[in-house]
N, C-alpha and C positions, 0 to 999 in steps of 0.2 A: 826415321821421322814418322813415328805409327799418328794416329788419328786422323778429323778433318783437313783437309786442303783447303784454303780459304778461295772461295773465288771469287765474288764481287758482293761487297755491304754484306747483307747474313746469310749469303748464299754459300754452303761450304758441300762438300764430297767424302761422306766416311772411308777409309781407309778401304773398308772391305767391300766396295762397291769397284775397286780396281784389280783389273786381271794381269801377272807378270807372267811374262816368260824370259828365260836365257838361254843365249847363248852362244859361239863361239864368237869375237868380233874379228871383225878385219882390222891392216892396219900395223901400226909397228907395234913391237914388243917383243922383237925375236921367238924362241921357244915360248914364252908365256902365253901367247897369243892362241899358238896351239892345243894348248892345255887346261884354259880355264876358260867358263863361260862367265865374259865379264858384258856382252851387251844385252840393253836391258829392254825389253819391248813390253810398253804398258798398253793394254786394253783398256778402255771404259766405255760403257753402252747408255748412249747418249739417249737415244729412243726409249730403253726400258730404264733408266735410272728413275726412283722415288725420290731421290733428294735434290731435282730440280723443279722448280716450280712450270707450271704448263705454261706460259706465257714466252720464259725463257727457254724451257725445252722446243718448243717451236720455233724461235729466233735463232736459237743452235744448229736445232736441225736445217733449217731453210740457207743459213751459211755457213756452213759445214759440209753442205751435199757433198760436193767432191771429194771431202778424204775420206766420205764417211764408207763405209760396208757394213749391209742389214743393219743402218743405226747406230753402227760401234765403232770409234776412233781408236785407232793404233798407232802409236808413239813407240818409234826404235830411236834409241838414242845407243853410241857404242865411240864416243870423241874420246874416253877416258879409259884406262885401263884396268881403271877399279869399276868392280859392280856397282857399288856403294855409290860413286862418285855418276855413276850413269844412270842408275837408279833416281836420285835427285834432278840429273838435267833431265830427263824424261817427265816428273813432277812439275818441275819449272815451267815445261814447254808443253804440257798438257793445264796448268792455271791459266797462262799467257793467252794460249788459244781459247778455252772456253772463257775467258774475263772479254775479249773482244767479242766474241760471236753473242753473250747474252747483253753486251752494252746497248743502251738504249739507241736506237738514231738521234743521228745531229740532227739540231733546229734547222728548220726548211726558212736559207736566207728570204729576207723579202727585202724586194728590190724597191730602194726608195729616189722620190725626185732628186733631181742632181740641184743644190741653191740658186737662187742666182747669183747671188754675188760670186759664187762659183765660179759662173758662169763667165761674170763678166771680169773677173781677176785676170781668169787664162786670156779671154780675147787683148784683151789689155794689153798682157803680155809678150801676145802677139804683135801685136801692134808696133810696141815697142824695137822687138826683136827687127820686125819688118823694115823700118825707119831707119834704125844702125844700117841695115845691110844697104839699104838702098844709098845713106850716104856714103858707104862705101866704096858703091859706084860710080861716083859720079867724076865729073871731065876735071882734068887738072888744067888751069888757064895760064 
């Protein structure tokens, strides 16, 4: 899958801005496992990339702290016993992460008067509720 990685509206990642490495995974597969480097660990350097805009390279960087090191995210992915196939969920789960980390923030609810009829429905309500129970109680003659 050579080219851009889309990440969010015209925000994309050229191919050659991502560093791979392989190699052996854990995991089943009997001998195969032993033998071929199928997991796949993608580098991308979130700090020095040019094809993030500074707005969003900031947003990334500020929630991302934690996975990050000097700036750069590392994605091991190794679920699949094909390179290929681990190679892609690595891409997947390197868009997924950088598409939330550059989303804008949610609107800051603002909290509005409660009606009155609101108001006065629930008391109502109550009232109602109140009245049942209480003839509920009452003495049998």
């Amino acid at each position: 899958m050579p080219g851009d990685l889309p990440i969010r509206g015209s925000v994309s990642i050229p191919e050659s801005e991502l560093r791979w490495r392989f190699s052996r995974s854990s995991g089943p597969g009997g001998q195969h496992v032993n033998t071929s480097a199928t997991a796949a660990e993608l580098s991308f350097d979130v700090a020095g990339s040019p094809s993030l805009p500074e707005p969003y390279k900031r947003r990334a960087l500020e929630r991302l702290a934690r996975r990050l090191s000097d700036g750069v995210l590392t994605i091991r992915a190794e679920e699949y016993r094909s390179q290929a196939r681990n190679r892609d969920a690595a891409r997947a789960r390197l868009i997924s992460l950088l598409s939330d980390a550059i989303a804008p923030p949610p609107k800051r609810r603002i909290p509005r008067k409660v009606p009155r009829a609101v108001k006065e429905r629930r008391l109502e309500n109550k009232r109602r509720r109140s009245e049942i129970k209480r003839q509920r109680s009452g003495r049998w003659s």
